[in-house]
C-alpha positions in Angstrom: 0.0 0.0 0.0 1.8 3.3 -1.2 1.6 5.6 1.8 0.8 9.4 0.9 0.7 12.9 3.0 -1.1 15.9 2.1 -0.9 19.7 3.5 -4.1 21.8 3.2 -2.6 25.2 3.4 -6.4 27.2 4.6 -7.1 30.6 4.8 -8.0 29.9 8.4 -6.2 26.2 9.9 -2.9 24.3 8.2 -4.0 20.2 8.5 -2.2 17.4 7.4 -2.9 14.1 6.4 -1.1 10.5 5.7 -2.6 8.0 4.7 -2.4 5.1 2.5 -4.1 3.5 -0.3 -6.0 0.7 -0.1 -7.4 0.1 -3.7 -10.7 0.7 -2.9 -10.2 4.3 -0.9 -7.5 5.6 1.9 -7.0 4.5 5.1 -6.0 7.1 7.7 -2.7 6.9 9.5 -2.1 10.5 11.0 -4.5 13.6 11.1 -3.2 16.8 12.2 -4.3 20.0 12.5 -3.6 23.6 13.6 -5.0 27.4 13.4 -2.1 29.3 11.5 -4.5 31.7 9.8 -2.3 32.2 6.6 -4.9 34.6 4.9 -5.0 37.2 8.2 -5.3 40.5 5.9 -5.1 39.4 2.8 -9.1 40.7 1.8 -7.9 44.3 2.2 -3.9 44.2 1.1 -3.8 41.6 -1.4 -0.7 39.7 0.3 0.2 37.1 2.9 2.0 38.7 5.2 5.2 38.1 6.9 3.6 37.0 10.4 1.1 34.7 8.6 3.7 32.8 6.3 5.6 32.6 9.4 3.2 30.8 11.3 2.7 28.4 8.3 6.1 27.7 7.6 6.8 26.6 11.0 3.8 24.5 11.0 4.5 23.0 7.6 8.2 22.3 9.3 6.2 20.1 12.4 4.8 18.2 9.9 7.6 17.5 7.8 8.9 16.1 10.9 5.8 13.7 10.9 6.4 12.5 7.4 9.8 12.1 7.7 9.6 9.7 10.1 6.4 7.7 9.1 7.8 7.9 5.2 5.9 8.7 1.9 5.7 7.8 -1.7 4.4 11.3 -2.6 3.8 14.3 -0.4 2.0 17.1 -1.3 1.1 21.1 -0.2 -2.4 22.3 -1.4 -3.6 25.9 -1.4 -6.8 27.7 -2.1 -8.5 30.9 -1.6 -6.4 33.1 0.5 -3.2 32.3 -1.4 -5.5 32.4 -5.1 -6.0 35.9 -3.9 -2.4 36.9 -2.4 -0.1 38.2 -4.8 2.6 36.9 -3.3 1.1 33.6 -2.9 2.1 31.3 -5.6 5.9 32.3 -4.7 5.0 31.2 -0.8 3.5 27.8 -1.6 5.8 26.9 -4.1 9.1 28.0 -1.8 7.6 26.5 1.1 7.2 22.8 -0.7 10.3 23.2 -2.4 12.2 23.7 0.9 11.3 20.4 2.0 10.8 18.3 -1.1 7.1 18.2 -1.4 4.8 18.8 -4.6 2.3 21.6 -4.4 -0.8 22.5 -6.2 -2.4 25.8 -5.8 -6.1 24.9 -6.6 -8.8 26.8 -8.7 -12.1 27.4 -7.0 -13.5 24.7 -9.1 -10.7 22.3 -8.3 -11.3 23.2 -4.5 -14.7 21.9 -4.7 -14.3 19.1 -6.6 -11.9 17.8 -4.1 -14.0 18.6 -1.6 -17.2 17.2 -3.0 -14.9 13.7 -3.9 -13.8 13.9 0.0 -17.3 14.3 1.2 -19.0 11.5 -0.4 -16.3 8.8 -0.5 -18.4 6.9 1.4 -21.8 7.7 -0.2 -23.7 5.8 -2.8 -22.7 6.5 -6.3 -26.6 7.2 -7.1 -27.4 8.9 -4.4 -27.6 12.7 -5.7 -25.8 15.4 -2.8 -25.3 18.8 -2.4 -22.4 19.7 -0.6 -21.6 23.1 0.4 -18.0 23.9 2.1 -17.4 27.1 4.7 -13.9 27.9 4.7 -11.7 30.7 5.8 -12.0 33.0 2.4 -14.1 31.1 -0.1 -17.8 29.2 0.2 -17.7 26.4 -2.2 -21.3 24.8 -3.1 -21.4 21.5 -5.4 -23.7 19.4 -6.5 -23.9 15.8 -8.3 -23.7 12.0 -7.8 -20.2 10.4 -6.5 -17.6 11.7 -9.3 -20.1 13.3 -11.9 -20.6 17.1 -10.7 -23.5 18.6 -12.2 -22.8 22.1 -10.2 -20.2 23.7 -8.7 -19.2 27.4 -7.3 -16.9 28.8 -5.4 -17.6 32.4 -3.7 -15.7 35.0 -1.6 -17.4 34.5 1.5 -15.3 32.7 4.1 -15.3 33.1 7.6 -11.9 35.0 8.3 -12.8 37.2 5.0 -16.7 38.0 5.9 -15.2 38.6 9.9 -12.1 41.0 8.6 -15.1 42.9 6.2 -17.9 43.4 8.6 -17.7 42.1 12.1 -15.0 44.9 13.7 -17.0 44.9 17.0 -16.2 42.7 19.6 -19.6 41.5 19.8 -20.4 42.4 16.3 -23.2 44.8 15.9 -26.8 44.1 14.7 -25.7 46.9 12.0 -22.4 44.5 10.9 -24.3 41.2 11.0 -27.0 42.8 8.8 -24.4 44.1 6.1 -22.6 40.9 6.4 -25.9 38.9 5.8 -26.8 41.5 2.7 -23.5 40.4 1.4 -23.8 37.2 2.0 -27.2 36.9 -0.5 -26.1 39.0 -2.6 -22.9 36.6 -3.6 -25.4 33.6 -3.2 -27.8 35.3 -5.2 -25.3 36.1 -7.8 -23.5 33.0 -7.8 -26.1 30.1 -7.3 -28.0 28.5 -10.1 -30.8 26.7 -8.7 -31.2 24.3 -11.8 -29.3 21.8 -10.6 -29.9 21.9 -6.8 -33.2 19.8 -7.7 -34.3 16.2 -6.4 -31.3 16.3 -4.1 -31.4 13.3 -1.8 -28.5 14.0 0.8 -27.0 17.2 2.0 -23.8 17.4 3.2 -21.3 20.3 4.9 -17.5 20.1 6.1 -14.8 22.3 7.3 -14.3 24.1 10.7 -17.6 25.9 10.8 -19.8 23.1 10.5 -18.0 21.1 12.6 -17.5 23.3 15.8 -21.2 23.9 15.1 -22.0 20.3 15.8 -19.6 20.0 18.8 -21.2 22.6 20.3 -24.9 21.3 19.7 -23.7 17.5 21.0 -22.5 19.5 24.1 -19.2 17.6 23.6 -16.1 18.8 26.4 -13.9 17.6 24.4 -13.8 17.4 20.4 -14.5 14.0 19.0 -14.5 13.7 15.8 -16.5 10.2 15.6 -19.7 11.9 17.2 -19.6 15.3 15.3 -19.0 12.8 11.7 -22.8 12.0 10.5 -24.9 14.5 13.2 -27.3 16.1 11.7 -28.1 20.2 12.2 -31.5 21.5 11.2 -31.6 24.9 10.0 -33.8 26.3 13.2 -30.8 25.3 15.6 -28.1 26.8 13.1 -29.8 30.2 13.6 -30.2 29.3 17.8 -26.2 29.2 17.5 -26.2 31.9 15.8 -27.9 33.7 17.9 -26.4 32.4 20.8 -22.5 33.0 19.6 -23.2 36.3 17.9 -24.3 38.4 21.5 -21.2 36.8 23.1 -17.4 38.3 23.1 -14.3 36.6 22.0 -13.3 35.6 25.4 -16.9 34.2 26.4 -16.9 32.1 23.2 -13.5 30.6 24.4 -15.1 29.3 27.6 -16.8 27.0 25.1 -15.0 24.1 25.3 -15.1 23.0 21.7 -14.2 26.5 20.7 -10.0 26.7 20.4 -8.2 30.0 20.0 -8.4 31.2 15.7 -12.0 29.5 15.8 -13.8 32.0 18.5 -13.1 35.4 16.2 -14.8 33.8 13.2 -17.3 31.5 14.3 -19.9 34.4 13.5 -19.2 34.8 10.7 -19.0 31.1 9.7 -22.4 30.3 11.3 -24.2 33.7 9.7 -22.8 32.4 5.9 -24.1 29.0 6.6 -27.8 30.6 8.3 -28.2 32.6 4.8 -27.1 29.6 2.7 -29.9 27.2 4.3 -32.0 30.1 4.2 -31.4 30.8 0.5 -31.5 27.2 -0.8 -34.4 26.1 1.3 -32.6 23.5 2.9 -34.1 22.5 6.1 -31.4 20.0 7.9 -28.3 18.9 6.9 -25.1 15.9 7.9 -21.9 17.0 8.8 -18.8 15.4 7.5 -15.4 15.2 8.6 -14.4 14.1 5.5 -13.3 16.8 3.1 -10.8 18.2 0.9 -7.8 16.6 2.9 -9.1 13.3 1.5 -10.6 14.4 -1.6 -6.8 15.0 -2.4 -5.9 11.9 -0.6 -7.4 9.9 -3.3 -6.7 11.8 -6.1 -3.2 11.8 -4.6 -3.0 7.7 -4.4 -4.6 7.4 -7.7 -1.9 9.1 -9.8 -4.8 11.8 -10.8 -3.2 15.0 -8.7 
């Protein structure tokens, strides 16, 4: 079994993943993951700066440790919105890989969600037709199809370090920021959404941080598992409870939530507004988190010779 690792570079968290191939999938072997916030700033100056790179770097440098010692066939550093967007963030990615031997990819929006959406329903039914939308850092991605055949796919500006740095500046944010982020918010899903396709849809699906700390909190876990929070289902009525809930409470009164880490409390908002007006938008009334995502999506591209 040829043994692989992949780096996620995020706007928001750095993750890593090894894991081997099986023939029939991947099978995990290490998961890590840590808030580095490379795309701090990058909405209003167009460029990683030094601090964030810095922060990535020396994450990227842990995890080489980690693959050293475990060993790899192929090891590769992906990167999406906040780099896309940084004009200086081709030449980060690329040095950073190249300082430690690794390939690196930096992905379109469409390649984003496609990998995502492949991630997502690894384990789901060829037939079975899924929407799957994807809250990250500096980009939204929706998709929709069966297994590998997409039918639709978009990726938007509206993550939830880049919807935060825009419009939430209070500390809690004011009803006045949350309703410009929200008119934002529509008026990228409104712009950006075809509703063609999003038609007899028989599973819903959502991944990344967002969706994920939402379900930790609503399973009133102390500690993150990621067993429990993989497969629970959020109606859209609760969603907007958290909301609620999160968006009259400070920084510090978030962190005394215990699934809420340091990097997660400051955009949570702004995560759980963009996934409220999504629901809201696309009439969706519940949907299943996933913990699988982009991280495997490129796993098995990755073990499959098609990355």
């Amino acid at each position: 079994m040829a043994r692989i690792a992949v780096i996620d570079t995020g706007t928001n968290s750095s993750r890593l993943l090894i894991a081997e191939g099986t023939g029939e999938g991947i099978r995990e072997v290490v998961r890590q993951t840590t808030i580095t916030r490379l795309g701090e700033g990058v909405d209003s100056r167009g460029r990683l700066s030094r601090e964030a790179t810095g922060r990535v770097s020396a994450c990227v440098a842990g995890y080489a440790a980690t693959i050293g010692e475990l060993g790899t066939a192929r090891s590769l550093v992906i990167a999406t919105s906040s780099v896309r967007d940084a004009e200086n963030g081709e030449r980060f990615i690329a040095g950073l890989a190249a300082s430690f031997g690794f390939e690196h990819r930096l992905l379109s929006g469409e390649e984003e969600a496609w990998l995502a959406f492949s991630g997502a329903t690894m384990d789901v039914d060829e037939g079975v037709k899924v929407l799957l939308f994807d809250v990250g850092g500096g980009s939204t991605e929706i998709v929709a199809g069966r297994a590998e055949e997409v039918e639709f796919s978009s990726s938007m500006k509206m993550g939830c370090v880049r919807v935060r740095e825009r419009f939430l500046r209070q500390d809690p944010a004011s009803a006045s920021e949350i309703s410009a982020a929200a008119e934002y918010i529509d008026h990228q899903l409104k712009e950006e959404v075809d509703h063609t396709h999003l038609r007899d849809l028989e599973m819903v699906l959502a991944v990344a941080g967002t969706v994920t700390t939402l379900a930790a909190i609503d399973l009133g876990l102390e500690t993150y598992q990621r067993e429990l929070v993989h497969g629970h289902r959020l109606s859209r009525a609760r969603v907007d409870e958290l909301l609620s809930l999160l968006s009259g409470m400070t920084v510090a009164e978030r962190l005394r939530i215990p699934v809420i880490e340091e990097g997660r409390a400051d955009v949570i908002t702004a995560g759980a507004l963009i996934v409220s007006r999504l629901l809201a938008y696309l009439g969706i009334p519940e949907f299943t988190v996933s913990e699988h995502d982009i991280l495997e999506g490129a796993a098995l591209a990755l073990a499959g010779n098609r990355l």
